[in-house]
C-alpha positions in Angstrom: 53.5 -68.1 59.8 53.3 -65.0 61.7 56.5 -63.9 61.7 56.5 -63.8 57.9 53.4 -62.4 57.1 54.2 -59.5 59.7 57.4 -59.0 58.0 56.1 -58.8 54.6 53.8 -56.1 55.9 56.3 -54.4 57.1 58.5 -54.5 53.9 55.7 -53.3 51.5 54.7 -50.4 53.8 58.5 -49.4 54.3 58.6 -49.1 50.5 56.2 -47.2 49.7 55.6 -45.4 53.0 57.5 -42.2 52.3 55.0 -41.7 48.5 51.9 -42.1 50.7 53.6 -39.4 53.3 53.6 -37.0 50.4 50.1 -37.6 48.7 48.8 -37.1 52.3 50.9 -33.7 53.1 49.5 -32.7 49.5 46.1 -33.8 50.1 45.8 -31.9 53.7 47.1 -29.0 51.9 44.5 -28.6 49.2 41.5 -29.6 52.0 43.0 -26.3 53.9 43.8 -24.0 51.3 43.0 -25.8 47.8 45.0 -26.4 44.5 45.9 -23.3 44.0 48.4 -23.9 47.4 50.4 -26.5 45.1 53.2 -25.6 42.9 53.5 -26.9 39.4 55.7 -29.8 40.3 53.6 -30.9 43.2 50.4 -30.5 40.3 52.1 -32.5 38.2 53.1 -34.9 40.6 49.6 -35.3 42.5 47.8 -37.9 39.8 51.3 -40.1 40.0 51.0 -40.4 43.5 47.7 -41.2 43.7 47.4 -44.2 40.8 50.5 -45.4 43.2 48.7 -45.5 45.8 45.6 -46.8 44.1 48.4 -49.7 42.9 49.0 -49.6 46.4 45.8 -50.4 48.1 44.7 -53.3 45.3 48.3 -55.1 46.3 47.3 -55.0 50.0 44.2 -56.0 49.4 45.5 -58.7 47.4 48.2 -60.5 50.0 45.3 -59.5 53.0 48.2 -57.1 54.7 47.3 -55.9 58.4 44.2 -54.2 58.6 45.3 -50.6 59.8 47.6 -50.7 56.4 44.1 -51.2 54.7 41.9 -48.5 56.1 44.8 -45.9 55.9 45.4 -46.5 52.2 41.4 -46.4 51.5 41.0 -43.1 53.2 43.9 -41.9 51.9 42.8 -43.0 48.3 39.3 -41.7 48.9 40.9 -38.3 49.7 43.2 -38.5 47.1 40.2 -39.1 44.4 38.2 -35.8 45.7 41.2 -33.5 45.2 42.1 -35.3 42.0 38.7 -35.2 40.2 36.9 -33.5 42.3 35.9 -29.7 40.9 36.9 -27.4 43.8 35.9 -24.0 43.0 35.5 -20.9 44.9 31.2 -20.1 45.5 31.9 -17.1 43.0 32.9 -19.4 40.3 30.2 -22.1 40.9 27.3 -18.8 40.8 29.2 -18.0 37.6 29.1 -21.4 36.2 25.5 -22.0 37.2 23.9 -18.4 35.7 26.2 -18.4 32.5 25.3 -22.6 31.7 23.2 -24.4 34.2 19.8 -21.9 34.5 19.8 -21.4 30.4 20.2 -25.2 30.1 17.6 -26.0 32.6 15.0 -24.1 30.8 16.2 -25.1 27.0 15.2 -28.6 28.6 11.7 -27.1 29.8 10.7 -25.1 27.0 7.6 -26.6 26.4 6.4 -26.1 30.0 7.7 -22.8 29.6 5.9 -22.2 26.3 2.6 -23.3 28.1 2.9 -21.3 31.0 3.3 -17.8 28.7 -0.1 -19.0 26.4 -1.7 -19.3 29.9 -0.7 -16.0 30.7 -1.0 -14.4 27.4 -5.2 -16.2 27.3 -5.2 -13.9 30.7 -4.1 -11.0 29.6 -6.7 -11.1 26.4 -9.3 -12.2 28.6 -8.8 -9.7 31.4 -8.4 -7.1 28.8 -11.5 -7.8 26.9 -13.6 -8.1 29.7 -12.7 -5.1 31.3 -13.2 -2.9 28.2 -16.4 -4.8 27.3 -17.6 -3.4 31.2 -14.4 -1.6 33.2 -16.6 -2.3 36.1 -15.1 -5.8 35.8 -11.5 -3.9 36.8 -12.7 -4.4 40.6 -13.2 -8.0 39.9 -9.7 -8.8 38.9 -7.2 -6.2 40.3 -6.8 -6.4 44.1 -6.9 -2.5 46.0 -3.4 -2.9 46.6 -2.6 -3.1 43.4 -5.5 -0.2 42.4 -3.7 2.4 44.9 -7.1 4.4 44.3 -7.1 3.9 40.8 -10.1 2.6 38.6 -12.5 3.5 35.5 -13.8 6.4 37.3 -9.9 7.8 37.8 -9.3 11.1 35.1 -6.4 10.4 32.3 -4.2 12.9 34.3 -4.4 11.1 37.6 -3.1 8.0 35.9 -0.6 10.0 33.8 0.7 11.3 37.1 1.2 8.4 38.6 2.9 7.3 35.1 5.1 10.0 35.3 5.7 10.3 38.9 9.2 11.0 39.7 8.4 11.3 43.4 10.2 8.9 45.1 9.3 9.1 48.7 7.9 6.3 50.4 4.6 6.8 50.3 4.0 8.0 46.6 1.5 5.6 44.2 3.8 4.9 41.5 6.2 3.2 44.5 3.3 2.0 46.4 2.3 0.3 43.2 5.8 -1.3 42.2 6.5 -2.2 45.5 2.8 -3.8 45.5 3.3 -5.6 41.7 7.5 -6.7 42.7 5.8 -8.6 46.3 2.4 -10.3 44.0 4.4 -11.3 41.3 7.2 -13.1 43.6 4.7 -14.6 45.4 3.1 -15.7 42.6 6.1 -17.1 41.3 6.6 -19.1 44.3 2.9 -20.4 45.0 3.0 -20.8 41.4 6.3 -23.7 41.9 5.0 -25.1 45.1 1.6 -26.1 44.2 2.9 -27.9 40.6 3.3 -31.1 42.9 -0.9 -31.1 42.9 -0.3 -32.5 39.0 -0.1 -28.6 37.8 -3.3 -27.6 38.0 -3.7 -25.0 40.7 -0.8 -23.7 39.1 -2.4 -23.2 35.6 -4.8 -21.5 37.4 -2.9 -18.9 39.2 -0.9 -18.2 35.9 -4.0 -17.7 34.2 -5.7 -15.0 37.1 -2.2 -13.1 37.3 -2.8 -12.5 33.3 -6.3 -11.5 34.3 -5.1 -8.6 36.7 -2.2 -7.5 34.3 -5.0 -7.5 31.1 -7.3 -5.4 33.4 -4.5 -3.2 33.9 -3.9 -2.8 30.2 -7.6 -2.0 29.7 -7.6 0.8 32.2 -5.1 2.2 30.5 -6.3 1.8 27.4 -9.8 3.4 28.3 -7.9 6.6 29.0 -5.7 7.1 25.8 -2.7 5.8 28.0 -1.7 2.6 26.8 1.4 3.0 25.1 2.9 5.0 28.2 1.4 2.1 30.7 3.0 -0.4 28.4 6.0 1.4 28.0 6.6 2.3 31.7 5.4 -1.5 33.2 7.5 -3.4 31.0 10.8 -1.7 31.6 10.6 -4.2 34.8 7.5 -6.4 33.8 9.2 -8.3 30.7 11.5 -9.8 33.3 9.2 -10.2 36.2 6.3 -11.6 34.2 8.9 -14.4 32.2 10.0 -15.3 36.1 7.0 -16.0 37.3 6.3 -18.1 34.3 9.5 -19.7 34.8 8.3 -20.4 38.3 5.3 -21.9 36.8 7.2 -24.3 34.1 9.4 -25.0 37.3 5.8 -26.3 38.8 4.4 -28.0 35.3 7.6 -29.9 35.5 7.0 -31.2 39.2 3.3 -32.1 38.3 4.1 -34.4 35.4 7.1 -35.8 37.2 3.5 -36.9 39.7 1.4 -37.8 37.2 3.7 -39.1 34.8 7.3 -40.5 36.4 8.0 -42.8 33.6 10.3 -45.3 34.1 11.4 -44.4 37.2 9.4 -45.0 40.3 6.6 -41.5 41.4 9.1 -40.5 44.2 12.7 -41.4 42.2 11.0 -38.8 39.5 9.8 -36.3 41.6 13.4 -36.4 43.4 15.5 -36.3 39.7 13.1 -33.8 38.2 12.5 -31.9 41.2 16.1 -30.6 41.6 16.1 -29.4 38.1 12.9 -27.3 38.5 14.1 -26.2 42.3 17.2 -24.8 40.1 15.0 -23.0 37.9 12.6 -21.4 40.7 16.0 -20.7 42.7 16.8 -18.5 39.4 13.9 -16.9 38.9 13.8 -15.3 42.4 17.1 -13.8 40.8 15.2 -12.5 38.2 12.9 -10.9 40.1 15.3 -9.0 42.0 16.5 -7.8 38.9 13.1 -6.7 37.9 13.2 -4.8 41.0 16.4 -2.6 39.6 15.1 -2.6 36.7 12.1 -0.8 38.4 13.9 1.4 39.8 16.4 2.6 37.1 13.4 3.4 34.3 10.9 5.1 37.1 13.4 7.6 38.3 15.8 8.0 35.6 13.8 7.9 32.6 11.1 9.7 31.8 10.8 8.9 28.3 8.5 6.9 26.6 10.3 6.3 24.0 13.3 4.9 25.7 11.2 3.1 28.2 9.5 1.2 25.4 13.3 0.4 23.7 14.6 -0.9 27.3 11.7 -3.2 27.9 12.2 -4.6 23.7 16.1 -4.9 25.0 15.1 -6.8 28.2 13.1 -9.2 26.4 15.7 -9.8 23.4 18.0 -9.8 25.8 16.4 -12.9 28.1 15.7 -14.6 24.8 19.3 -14.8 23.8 20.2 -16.2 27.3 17.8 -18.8 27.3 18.9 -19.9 23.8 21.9 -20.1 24.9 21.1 -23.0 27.3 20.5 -26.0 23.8 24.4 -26.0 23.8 24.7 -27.4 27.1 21.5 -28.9 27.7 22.7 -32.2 26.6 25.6 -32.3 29.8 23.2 -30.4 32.1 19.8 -32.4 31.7 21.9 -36.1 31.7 20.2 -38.6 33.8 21.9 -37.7 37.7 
């Protein structure tokens, strides 16, 4: 009975030994140096080889060949199946395919959280603001002295419009001080902001709310001295997109804390898992946008001095971010599919 059976193992591999010899040289090859190492032919010729050797594998399985015969033909298969169907591309391309789909999709399918975190902050900025100009000694209460850089209701209009206006760019100047100062509290923000959604979203509500305090103070200072549409004009240049990340950051943590208080169907730490992912994409995104905040910054504060255009870049940054984000409903269906 032996004899046979080793003899029929022997056949089968003999036949079809030299197509498993090729998918393997073609496999190796794309593991080194990927598809783009393949020729057309060899292409068109990889999914033939590897149904064949699929066809392969069930046959062996089915007359219980020898046993190396098996494992050779499942790792084969197995490495066949990645370089068939599986989406190598280059880190470049997957960035590309991440900022131009995933990050608009992601937040199309946490709008709501989104929506909630800018009333938050806009019920600051009102609150902050009206407070302040009801009593500007309430400036002290919410603007922290790193922020101030000296500033405050007793400061003259010029001393603010100079630090407006400041084209000194040396380290030690107030306007750099100040957006140095406002680029670090906004990021971290943004990030306590994410991490603390897991404690059901509250302490994240909460620091949404305080950094619309400091920004509406801010406004009212401003405001007090005639200055309000240069403040507005010069701090949202930068602050359209730094202020929309940190509320991403914050929908990122909403999304975390109802995944805690409410996991649905699936079981507290499944949803915190499947929903965490998607809001760790988002934060991861809106640490991007800060950093282009931080250009941003940079570009209006030293190359334009204009009021007028300031205020037209920061209506262009916003329009701008709106369009991407609207973008995200065409693919939110694929992105947002139960993983």
């Amino acid at each position: 009975m032996t004899a046979p059976l080793a003899l029929k193992s022997y056949r089968f591999r003999a036949e079809r030994e030299a197509s498993w010899r090729e998918l393997e040289a073609l496999c190796m090859r794309v593991e080194e140096r990927g598809l783009a190492s393949l020729s057309e032919d060899e292409l068109f010729a990889l999914p033939g080889l590897y149904r064949a050797t699929l066809s392969s594998l069930s046959v062996a399985r089915a007359i219980s060949l020898d046993q190396n015969v098996l494992a050779y033909l499942e790792g084969l298969c197995a490495r066949a199946y990645v370089c068939v169907y599986g989406l190598r591309r280059r880190g470049l391309a997957v960035l590309w395919e991440f900022l131009a789909r995933g990050l608009p999709a992601l937040v199309w399918g946490m709008r709501k959280e989104l929506l909630l975190a800018i009333v938050l902050l806009g019920l600051g900025v009102a609150t902050g603001l009206a407070l302040t100009l009801a009593d500007p000694e309430r400036f002290y209460s919410f603007v922290e002295p790193g922020m101030a850089q000296g500033r405050g209701p007793s400061a003259s209009q010029a001393d603010l419009a100079r630090v407006l206006f400041d084209g000194d760019d040396t380290p030690g100047s107030l306007l750099t001080l100040f957006a140095s100062f406002l680029f670090t509290h906004n990021a971290k923000i943004g990030i306590v902001c994410f991490a603390l959604g897991i404690v059901a979203g509250a302490p994240t509500a909460l620091l949404v709310f305080v950094n619309g305090l400091t920004f509406g103070a801010m406004v009212a200072l401003h405001a007090q001295k005639d200055l309000l549409v240069e403040f507005l004009a010069w701090v949202l240049g930068h602050g359209v997109t730094e202020l929309l990340a940190v509320c991403l950051c914050a929908a990122a943590g909403f999304v975390l804390g109802r995944s805690v208080v409410f996991p649905g169907r699936h079981g507290r730490l499944d949803s915190l898992a499947l929903y965490g992912r998607r809001a760790g994409a988002v934060a991861i995104g809106a640490v991007g946008m800060f950093f282009v905040a931080a250009l941003l910054e940079g570009f209006v504060r030293q190359l334009v001095p204009s009021t007028v255009v300031r205020a037209a870049l920061a209506s262009a940054s916003g329009l701008l971010w709106l369009l991407y984000f609207w973008s995200g409903r065409r693919h939110a269906a694929r992105e947002l599919a139960p993983s």
